[in-house]
N, C-alpha and C positions, 0 to 999 in steps of 0.2 A: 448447308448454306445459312441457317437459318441460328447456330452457334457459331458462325464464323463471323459473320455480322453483330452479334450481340459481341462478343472478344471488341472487335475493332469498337464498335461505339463505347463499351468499358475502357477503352485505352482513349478514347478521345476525351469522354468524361474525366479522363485523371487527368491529362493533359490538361487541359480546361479549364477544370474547376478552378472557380476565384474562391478566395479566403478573407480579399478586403485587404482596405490599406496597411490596419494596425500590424495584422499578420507580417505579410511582405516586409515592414520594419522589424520586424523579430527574424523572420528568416533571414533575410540580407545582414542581421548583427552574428547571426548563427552561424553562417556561412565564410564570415571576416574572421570572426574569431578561430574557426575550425581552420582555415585557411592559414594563419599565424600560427599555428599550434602546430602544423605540420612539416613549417618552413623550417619551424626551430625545433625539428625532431631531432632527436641525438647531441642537440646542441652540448646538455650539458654533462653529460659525458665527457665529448670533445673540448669541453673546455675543461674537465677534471682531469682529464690526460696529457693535452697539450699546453696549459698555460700553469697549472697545478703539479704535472707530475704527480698524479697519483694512480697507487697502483691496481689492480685487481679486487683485493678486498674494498678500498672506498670506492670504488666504481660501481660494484655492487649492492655497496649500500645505500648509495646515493639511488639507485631503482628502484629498492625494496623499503628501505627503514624511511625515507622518505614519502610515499605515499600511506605507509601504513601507519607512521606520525601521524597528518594530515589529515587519515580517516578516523581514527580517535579524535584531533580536534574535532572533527567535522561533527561527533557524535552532538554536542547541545547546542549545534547550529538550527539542526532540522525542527525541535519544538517551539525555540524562540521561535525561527522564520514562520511557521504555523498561522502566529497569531497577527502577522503584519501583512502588510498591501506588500505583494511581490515584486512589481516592479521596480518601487525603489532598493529592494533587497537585489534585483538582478544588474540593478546599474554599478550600487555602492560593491559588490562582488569583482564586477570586472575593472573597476576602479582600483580594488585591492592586486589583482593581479597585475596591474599595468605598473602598480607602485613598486611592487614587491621586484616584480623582471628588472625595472629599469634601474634597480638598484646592482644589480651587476657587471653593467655596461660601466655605468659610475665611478664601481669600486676597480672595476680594469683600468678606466682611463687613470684614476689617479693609482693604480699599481700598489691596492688594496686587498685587491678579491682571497676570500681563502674557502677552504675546502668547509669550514662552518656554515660562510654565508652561503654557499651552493644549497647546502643542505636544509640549511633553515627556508631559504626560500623554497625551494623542491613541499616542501612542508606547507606552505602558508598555500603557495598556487595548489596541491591536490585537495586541501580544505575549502578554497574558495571552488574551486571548480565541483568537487560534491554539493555546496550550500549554490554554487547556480543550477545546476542540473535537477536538482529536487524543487528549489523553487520556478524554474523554469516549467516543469513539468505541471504544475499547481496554478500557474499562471495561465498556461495555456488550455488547461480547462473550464478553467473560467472564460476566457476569448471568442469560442468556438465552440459551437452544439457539437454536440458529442457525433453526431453524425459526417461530420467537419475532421473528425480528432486523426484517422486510420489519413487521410490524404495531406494531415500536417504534416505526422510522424514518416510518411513514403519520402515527402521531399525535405525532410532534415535529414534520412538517413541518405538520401540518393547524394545532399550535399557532401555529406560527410564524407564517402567514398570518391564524389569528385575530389573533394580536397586530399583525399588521400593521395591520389594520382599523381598529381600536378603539384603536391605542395613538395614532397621528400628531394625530386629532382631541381625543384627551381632550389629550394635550402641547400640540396649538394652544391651547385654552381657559386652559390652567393656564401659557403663556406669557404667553398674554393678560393675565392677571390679576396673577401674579406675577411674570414674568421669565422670562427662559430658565434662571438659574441653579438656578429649582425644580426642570426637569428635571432637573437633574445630581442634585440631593439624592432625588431619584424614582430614578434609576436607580441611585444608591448603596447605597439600601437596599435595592432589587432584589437588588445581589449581596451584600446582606449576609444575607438572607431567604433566597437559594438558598445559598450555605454552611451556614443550619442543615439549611435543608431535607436536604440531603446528607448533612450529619453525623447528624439523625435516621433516617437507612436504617438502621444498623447493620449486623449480619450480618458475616460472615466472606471477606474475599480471599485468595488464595492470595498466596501472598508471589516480589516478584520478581527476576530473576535478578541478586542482589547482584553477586558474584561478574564478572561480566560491565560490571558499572557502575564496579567497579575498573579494569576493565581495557580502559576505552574511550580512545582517541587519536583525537586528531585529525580523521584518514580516517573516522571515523565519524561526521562528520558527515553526509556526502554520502551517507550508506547507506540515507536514503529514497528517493531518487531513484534511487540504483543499484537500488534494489529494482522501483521501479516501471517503469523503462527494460527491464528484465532479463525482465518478464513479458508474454507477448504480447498477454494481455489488457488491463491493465490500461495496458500504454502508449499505444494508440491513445484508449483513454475520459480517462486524464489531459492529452493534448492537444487534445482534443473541447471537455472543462469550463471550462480556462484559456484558451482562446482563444474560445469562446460567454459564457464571463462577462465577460470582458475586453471585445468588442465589446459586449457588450449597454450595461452599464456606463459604455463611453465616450461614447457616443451620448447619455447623459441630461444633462448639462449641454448641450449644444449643444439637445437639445430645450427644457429649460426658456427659455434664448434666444428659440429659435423662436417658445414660443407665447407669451411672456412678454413679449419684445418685439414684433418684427414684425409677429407674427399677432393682437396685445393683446386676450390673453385674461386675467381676472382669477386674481388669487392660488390662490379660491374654485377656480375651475374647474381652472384646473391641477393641484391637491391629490386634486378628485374623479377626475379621468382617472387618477388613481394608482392610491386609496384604492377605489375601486367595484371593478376590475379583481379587486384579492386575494381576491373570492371565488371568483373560478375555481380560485386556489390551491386554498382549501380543499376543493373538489367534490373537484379531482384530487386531492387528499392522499386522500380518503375510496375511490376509487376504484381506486387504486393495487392492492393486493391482489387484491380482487375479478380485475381485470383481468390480473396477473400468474398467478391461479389457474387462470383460464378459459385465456390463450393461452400461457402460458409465459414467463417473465425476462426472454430475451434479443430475443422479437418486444415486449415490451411498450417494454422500455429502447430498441430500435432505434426503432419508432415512434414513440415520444413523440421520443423525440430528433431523428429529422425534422423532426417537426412541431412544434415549437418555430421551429428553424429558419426555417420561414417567414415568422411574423409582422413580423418588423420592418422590410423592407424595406420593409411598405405607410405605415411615417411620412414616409416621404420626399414622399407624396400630400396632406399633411397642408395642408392649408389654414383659413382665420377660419371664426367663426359656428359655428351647433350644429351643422354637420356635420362639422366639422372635429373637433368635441371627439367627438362620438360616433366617430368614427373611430380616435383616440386610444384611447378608451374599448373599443372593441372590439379592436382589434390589441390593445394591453394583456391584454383578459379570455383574447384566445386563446395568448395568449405564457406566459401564467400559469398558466391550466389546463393547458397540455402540462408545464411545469416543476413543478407539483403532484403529477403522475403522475411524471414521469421521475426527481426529486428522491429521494424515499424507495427507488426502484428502484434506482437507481444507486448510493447509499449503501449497501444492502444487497450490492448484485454487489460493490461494492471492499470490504467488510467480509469476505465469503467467500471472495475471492482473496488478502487476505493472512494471511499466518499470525500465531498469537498473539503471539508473539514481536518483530514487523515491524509490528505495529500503529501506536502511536507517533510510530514513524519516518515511515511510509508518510503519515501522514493529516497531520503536521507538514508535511513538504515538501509534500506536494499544498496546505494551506491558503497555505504559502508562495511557493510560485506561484503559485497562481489572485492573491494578493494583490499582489504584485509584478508580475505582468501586465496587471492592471486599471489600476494606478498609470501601469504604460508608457501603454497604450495610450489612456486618459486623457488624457495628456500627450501623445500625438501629435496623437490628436482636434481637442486644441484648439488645434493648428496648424492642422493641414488646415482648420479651421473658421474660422480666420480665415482662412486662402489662398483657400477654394474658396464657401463662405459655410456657415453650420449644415445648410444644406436637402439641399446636394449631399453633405457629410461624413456624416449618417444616412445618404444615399443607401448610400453607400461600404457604410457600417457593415453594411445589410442584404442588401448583397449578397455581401459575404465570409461574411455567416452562414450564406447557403446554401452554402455549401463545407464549413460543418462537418459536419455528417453522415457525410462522409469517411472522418471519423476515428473513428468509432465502432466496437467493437467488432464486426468480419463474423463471426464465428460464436459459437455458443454456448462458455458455459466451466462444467464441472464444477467443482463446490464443491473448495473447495482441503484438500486434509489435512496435517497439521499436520504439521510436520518435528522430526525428533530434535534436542532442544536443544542447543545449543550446546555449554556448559560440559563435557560429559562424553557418552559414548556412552553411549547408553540399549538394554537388550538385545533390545525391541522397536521396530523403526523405521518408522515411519511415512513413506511415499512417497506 
């Protein structure tokens, strides 16, 4: 009785807890924009196929050379943004993607658009979208006591997986009817709706270390990754995430193959094995907390990270007919719900290990690799998958998944305190 009662009062507390106005303006921008981003899945694709004609190879590239453009720009985004007040870095961000999208609707209407400007833009949107996400992350530790941070991250990732839900089938209908290119003008004003949204938080940031943005070179670029190399925690989880996304990742064009071709399952069906699965996100986003309260951080983060792990191996079983999809459907819901829980945990544990300072940096290079390692191993995949055929390449896929867990952080880590700033010696020092 007496655990089943504290469960419910953990679930009301998450429920519950307030965050404050400025918060709610950052979610509700978070939640638009993720919401645009999902309508206009596959957009461009669809438009590189159907308005473009082009064929398999630039389709491809357009996925892969695309974002891993993007994450090289992105590389001397994260030190500059370091040294600035984030907020206006998160506005003028979604300003650049709202410019950069509506630049293809443009180049349609007047019967312009080509396969460069696809590509260029694909480039500019995964660079801004890294330099928000990093500053975003640096932002919102500043916002909110750290005790605050584990029930931000539950209900960005809980939106995130709503929007996954709800966004892919309303963008099927509204391709349906109008085009792909209405998604773009959908997600454009997305990020033009979370820039007000943002700029309506108001309130006061502390101002950042000017001084230090003067006086950046070169070598500072590389100072995420020294940073994250450097800490014992957080090196084993930054190899963990870029190598479990990167596999997971690569596997999914070779599955839509699979069941797209060989196994001729319909469009319909293959969309639902997706699309049904993201409620487990959501459960686990909801659950997160609760569960972190009850066993602790690092048994939650190590477990879920296990068990994620498992699931993907079992597509390689994947066979026709409804059992095949139920199948799909299932590994999915359980791949899902462990990333629901692990997701918002894990961003909290990397937010508390690095310092304010390192923010930025930290969370620029880690988007820049997990982005850059997906691209690779993407591009290997779809070697192997021609060499060995799609069924045995999954195979592959989910068997190296189970090796990750490896890399996960073996013992717990104390909240990190904040070190004496750089520029000048401060006469209380923080260790």
């Amino acid at each position: 009785m007496g655990s089943g009662h504290r469960l419910g009062r953990l679930r009301g507390q998450l429920l519950g807890h307030r965050l404050g106005r400025r918060f709610g303006w950052l979610w509700g921008a978070y939640g638009t924009s993720a919401l645009g981003t999902w309508l206009a899945f596959g957009a461009f694709p669809l438009i590189a196929i159907q308005v473009l004609h082009a064929g398999p190879a630039e389709v491809a590239a357009l996925a892969s050379v695309g974002a891993a453009v993007g994450a090289v720009v992105a590389v001397p985004l994260g030190p500059w943004v370091e040294f600035r007040r984030k907020r206006p870095v998160l506005i003028a961000m979604d300003l650049v993607r709202f410019a950069a999208l509506l630049t293809i609707p443009a180049a349609f209407a007047l019967g312009v658009l080509t396969f460069l400007q696809l590509l260029l833009v694909s480039v500019v949107v995964a660079a801004a979208d890294i330099t928000f996400r990093a500053a975003s992350g640096a932002y919102l530790k500043t916002l909110l006591p750290a005790e605050d941070l584990l029930v931000a991250n539950a209900r960005f990732e809980s939106t995130a997986w709503t929007t996954t839900i709800i966004g892919p089938p309303l963008g099927g209908a509204a391709i349906g009817l109008l085009g792909p290119v209405a998604t773009v003008v959908a997600d454009a004003v997305s990020c033009l709706l979370s820039a007000l949204g943002i700029r309506a938080m108001g309130g006061h940031e502390p101002p950042a270390g000017r001084r230090e943005a003067a006086r950046m070179r070169a070598g500072d670029l590389l100072d995420g990754w020294r940073y994250i190399l450097a800490d014992a925690t957080l090196r084993p989880l930054f190899f963990n995430t870029a190598l479990f996304n990167g596999l997971v990742m690569a596997a999914q064009p070779l599955l839509a193959v699979l069941m797209l071709g060989r196994l001729g399952f319909a469009p319909w069906q293959y969309g639902l094995a997706f699309a049904a699965p993201a409620i487990g996100g959501l459960l686990g986003s909801r659950l997160a907390r609760p569960l972190v309260t009850r066993f602790g951080q690092h048994q939650v983060l190590v477990g879920s990270g296990v068990l994620r792990a498992i699931w993907p191996v079992g597509l390689a079983f994947l066979g026709p007919g409804i059992g095949g999809l139920l199948l799909v459907v299932g590994v999915e819901l359980g791949l899902i719900f462990c990333c629901g829980v692990f997701n918002p945990v894990y961003a909290t544990y990397r937010l508390e290990r690095t310092a304010t300072d390192r923010v930025t940096r930290t969370l620029s290079a880690w988007a820049v690799t997990t982005k850059a390692s997906t691209a690779l191993l993407t591009a290997v995949w779809g070697v192997l998958g021609g060499l060995l055929g799609p069924r045995t390449a999954i195979g592959l896929a989910g068997v190296l998944l189970l090796a990750t867990p490896l890399l996960l952080p073996r013992r717990a880590a104390t909240r990190l305190s904040e070190p004496e700033p750089e520029p000048e010696p401060a006469p209380n020092r923080a260790t």
